[in-house]
C-alpha positions as MATLAB code, in Angstrom:
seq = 'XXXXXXXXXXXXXXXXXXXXXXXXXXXXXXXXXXXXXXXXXXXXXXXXXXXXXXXXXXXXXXXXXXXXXXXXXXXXXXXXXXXXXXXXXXXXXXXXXXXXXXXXXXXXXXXXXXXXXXXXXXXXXXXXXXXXXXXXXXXXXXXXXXXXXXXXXXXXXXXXXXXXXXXXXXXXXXXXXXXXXXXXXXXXXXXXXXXXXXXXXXXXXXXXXXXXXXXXXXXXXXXXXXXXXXXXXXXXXXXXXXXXXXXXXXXXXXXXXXXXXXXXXXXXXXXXXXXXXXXXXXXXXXXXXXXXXXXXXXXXXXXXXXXXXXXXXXXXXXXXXXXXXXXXXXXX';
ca = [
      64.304   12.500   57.134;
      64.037    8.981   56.222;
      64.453    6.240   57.980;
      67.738    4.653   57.915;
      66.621    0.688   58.716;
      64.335    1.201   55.639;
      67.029    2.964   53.153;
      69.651    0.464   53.725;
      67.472   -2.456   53.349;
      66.008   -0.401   49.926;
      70.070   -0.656   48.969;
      70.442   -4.317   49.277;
      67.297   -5.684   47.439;
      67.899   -2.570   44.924;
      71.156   -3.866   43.648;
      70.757   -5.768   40.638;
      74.152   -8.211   42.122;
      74.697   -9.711   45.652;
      76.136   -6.067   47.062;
      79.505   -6.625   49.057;
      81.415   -4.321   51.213;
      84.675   -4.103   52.011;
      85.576   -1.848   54.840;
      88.201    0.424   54.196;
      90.674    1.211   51.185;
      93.685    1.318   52.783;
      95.532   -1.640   50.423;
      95.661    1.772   48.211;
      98.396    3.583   50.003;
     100.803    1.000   49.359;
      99.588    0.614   45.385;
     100.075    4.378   44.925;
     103.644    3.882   47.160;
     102.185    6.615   49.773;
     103.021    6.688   53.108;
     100.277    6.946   56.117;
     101.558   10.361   57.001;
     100.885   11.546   53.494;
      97.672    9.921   53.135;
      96.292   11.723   56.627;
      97.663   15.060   56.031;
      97.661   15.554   52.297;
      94.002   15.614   50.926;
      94.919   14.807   47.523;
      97.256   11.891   48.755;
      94.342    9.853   50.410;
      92.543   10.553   47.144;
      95.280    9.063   45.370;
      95.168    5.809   47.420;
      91.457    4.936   47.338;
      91.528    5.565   43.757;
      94.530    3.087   43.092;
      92.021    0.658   45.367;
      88.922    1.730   43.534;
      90.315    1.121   40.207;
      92.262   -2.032   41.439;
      89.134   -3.726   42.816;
      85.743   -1.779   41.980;
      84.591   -1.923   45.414;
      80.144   -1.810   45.796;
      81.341    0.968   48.032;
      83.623    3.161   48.152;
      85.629    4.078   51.678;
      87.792    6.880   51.793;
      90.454    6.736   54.582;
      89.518    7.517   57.791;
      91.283    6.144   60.559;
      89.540    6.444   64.096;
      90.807    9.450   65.573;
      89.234   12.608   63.474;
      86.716   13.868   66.234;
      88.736   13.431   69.079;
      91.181   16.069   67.479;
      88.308   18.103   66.653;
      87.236   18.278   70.181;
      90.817   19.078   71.766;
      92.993   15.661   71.891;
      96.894   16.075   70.645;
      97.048   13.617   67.752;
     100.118   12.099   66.611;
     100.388   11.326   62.630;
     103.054    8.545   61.956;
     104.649    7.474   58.647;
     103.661    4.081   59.645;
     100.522    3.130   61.077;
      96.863    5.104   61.821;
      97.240    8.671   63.919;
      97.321    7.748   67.250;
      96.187    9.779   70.365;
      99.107   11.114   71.630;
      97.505   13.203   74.736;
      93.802   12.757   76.137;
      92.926   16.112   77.221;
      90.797   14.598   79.900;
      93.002   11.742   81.231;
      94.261   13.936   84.326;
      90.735   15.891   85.327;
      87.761   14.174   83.250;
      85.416   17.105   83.831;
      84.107   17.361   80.201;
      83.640   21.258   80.354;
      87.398   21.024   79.665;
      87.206   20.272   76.529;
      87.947   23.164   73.895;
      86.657   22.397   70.517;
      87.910   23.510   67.537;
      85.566   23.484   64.181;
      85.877   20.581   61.928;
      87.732   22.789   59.236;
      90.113   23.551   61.777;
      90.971   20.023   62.425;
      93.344   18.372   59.777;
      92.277   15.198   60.149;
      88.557   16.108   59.737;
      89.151   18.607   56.883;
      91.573   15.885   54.695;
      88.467   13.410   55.145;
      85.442   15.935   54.034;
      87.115   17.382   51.543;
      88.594   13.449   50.303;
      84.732   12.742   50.467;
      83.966   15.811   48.231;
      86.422   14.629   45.620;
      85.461   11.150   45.151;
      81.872   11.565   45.332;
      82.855   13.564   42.278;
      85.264   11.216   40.476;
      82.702    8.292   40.963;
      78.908    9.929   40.479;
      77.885    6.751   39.706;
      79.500    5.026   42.749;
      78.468    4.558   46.359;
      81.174    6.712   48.800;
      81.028    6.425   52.192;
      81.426    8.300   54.669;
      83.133    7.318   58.037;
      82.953    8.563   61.900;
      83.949    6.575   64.890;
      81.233    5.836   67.994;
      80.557    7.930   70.860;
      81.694    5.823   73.587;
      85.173    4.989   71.191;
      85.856    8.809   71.019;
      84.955    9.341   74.826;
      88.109    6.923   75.665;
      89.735    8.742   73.168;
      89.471   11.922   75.099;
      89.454   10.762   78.752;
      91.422    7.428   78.349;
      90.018    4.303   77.115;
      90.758    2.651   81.080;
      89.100    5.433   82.621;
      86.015    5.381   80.542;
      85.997    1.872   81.461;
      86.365    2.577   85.286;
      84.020    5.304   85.154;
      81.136    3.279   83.454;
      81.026    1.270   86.493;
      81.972    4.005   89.184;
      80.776    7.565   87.982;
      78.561    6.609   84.816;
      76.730   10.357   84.760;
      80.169   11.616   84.483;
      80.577    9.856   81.969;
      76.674   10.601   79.811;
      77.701   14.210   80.276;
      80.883   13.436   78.519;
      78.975   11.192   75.614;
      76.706   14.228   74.597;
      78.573   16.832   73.484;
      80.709   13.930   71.687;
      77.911   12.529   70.307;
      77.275   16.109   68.900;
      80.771   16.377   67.114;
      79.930   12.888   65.425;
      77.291   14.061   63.882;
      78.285   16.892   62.829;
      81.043   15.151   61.311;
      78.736   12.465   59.738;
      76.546   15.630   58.120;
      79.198   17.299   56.568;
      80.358   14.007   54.769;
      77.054   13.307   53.500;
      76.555   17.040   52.500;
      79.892   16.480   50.697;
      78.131   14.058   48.549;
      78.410   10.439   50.826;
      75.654    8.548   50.586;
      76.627    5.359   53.381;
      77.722    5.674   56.584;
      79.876    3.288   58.190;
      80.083    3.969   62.016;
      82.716    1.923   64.341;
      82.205    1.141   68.122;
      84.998   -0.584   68.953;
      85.123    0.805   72.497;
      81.041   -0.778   73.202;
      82.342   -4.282   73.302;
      84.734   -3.372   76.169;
      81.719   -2.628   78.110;
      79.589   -5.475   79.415;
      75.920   -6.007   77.472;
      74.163   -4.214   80.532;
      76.405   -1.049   80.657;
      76.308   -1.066   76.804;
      72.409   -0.728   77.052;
      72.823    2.242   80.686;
      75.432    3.974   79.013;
      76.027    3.663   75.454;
      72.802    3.251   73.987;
      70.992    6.711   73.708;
      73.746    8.144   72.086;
      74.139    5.658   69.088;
      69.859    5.777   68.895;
      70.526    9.875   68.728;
      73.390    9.540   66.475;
      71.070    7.025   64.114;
      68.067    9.226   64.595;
      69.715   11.370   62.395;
      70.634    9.193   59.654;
      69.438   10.217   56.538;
      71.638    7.844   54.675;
      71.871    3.304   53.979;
      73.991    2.653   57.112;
      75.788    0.143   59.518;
      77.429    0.302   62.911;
      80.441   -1.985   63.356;
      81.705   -3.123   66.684;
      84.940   -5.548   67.164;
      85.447   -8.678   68.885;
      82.799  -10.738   69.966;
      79.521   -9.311   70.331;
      77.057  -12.516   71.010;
      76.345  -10.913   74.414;
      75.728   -7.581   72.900;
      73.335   -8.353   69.969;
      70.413   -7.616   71.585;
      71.533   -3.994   71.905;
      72.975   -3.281   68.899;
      69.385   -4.525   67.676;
      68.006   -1.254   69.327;
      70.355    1.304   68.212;
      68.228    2.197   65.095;
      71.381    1.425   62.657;
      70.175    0.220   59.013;
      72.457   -2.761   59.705;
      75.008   -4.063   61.877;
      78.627   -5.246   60.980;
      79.985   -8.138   63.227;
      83.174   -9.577   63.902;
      84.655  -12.758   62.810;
      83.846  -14.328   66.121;
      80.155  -14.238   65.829;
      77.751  -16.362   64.531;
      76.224  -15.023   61.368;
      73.151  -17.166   61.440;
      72.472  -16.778   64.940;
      72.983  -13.106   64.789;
      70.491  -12.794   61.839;
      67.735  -14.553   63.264;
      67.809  -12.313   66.591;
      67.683   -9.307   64.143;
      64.971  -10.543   62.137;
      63.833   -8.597   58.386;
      63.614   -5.697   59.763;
      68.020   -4.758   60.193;
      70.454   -5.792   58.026;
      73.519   -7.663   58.958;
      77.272   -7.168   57.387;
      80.159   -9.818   57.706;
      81.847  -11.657   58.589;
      84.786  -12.658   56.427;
      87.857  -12.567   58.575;
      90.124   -9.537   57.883;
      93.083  -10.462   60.239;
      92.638  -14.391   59.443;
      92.043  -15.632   55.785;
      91.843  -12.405   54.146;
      95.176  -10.735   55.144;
      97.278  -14.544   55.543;
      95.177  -17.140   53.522;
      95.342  -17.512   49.420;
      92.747  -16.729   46.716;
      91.502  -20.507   46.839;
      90.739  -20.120   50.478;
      89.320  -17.042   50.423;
      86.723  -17.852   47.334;
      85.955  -20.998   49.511;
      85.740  -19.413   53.021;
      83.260  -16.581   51.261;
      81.013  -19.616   49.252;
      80.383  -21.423   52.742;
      79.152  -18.070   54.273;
      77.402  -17.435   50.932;
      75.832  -20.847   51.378;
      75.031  -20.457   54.958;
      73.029  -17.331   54.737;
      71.117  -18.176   51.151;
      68.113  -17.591   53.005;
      68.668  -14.524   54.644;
      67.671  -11.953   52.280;
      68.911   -9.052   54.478;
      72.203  -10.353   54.573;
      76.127   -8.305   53.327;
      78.647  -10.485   52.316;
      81.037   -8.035   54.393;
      84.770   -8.067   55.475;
      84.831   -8.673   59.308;
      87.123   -5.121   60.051;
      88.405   -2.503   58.409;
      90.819   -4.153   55.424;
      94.993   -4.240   56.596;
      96.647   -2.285   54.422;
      99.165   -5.612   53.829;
      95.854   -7.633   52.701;
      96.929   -9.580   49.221;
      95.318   -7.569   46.727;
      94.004  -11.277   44.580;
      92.649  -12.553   48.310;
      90.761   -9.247   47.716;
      89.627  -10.191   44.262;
      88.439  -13.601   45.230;
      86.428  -11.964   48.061;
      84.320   -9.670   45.398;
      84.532  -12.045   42.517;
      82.706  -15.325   44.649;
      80.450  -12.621   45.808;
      79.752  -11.440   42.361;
      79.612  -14.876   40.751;
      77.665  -16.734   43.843;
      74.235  -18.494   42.504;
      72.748  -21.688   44.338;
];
């Protein structure tokens, strides 16, 4: 097994060009004139859209369409797949009695969501042998709330926070199972999202959260990075000891700051706003927002010219463009 922090760092002095990444393909559904519901149930559908993004933008990487709600179906939550928008968690199974030997599991071939995204994974590590594909799986602590309700995992991380470790290891098992069988299906990056962690102050990050993102990273065999939304300054020095090969920040943070805690030895991703100057700015602001970031982290070698979140599907395909092209064409 190799080691993750080592891999991913191998990846970004590797690459012959200043790599990028842009989290996410979902801009494609609306090229290809799909519908979320199609591109969640319908295998070749979400294949369809990250092509029409692929060949619309040649990412560095290539994300398939994940949405953030795959292994909570796989472990027993009702899921509810819209037209319009991600699946959303329709019933927690654990929201009335949180006693995680409830949960009834289901394998990941049984679960829809988890099967469209292998087997999307499968195909486009096919179409593109010569491209990076990621693959995707959400955080431990995001998929507990998931399953017991996002304000009771936040009540019981203060009030009951064993019951709530009993909950994150069998979870934590399901992720990586997940995360295997992507990378078995021929991904060779993994992009993991915490949203839920910066919920959680820094010191019940580090009690409760921690061991399971070090076990989930332990078994990394892959170039890596774990994102977390919103504004993680307080939460750096955690994330520093998950054992990811990088970490993806917000548009809130300090790029800079953030590297210099991290030091040579992690990678950091970011932090071109997603929401902001990407999805409602023009081309000419996004090619100048993306030099000054360029400019401000010249000298930090481990640094990913990165989107901030996952790309809105509404995002103007040329502020996309300007993004990767500044990127591409960046020299001091």
């Amino acid at each position: 097994m190799r080691d993750g922090n080592k891999t991913t760092l191998e990846l970004i002095n590797g690459s012959s060009e200043k790599l990028s990444i842009l989290i996410g393909s979902r801009p494609g559904a609306l090229y290809a004139g799909l519908t979320d519901r199609e591109i969640f149930e319908k295998t070749e559908k979400k294949v369809q859209a990250v092509k029409a993004f692929v060949e619309r933008h040649n990412p560095d990487i290539i994300f398939t369409i994940a949405g953030m709600t795959s292994e909570a179906e796989s472990l027993g939550a009702e899921v509810l797949v819209r037209d319009e928008g991600s699946p959303l968690i329709k019933q927690s199974p654990l929201y009335e009695n949180p006693d995680p030997s409830r949960l009834v599991p289901i394998s990941l071939q049984d679960s829809p969501l988890c099967r469209t995204l292998i087997r999307s994974v499968r195909i486009l590590s096919g179409l593109y042998p010569d491209k990076i594909v990621s693959a995707s799986v959400n955080g431990p602590l995001t998929v507990a709330g998931q399953l017991m309700g996002l304000e009771q995992l936040l009540i019981h991380s203060v009030d009951n926070p064993d019951l709530v470790r009993e909950l994150l290891a069998p979870v934590t098992s399901r992720i990586i199972e997940l995360m295997n069988a992507q990378i078995d299906a021929g991904a060779r990056y993994l992009h993991v999202a915490e949203p839920t962690g910066s919920l959680l102050s820094p010191s019940l990050l580090s009690g409760i959260g921690l061991s399971y993102l070090q076990e989930l990273f332990a078994e990394v065999k892959v170039p890596n990075h774990l994102h977390m939304c919103g504004d993680t300054t307080a939460h750096l020095e955690v994330l520093r000891e998950t054992g990811a090969g990088a970490v993806s920040v917000d548009s809130m943070v300090d790029m800079k700051k953030a590297a210099g805690l991290f030091g040579s030895s992690m990678a950091i991703c970011g932090n071109i706003d997603a929401a902001g100057v990407l999805l409602r700015g023009t081309p000419e602001e996004v090619a100048l927002t993306t030099r000054a970031m360029l400019e401000k982290m010249t000298s930090v070698k481990s640094y990913i010219p990165a989107s901030s979140c996952g790309i809105p599907g509404l995002t103007p395909p040329e502020n996309i463009d300007a993004f990767t092209k500044t990127v591409r064409t960046f020299s001091i």
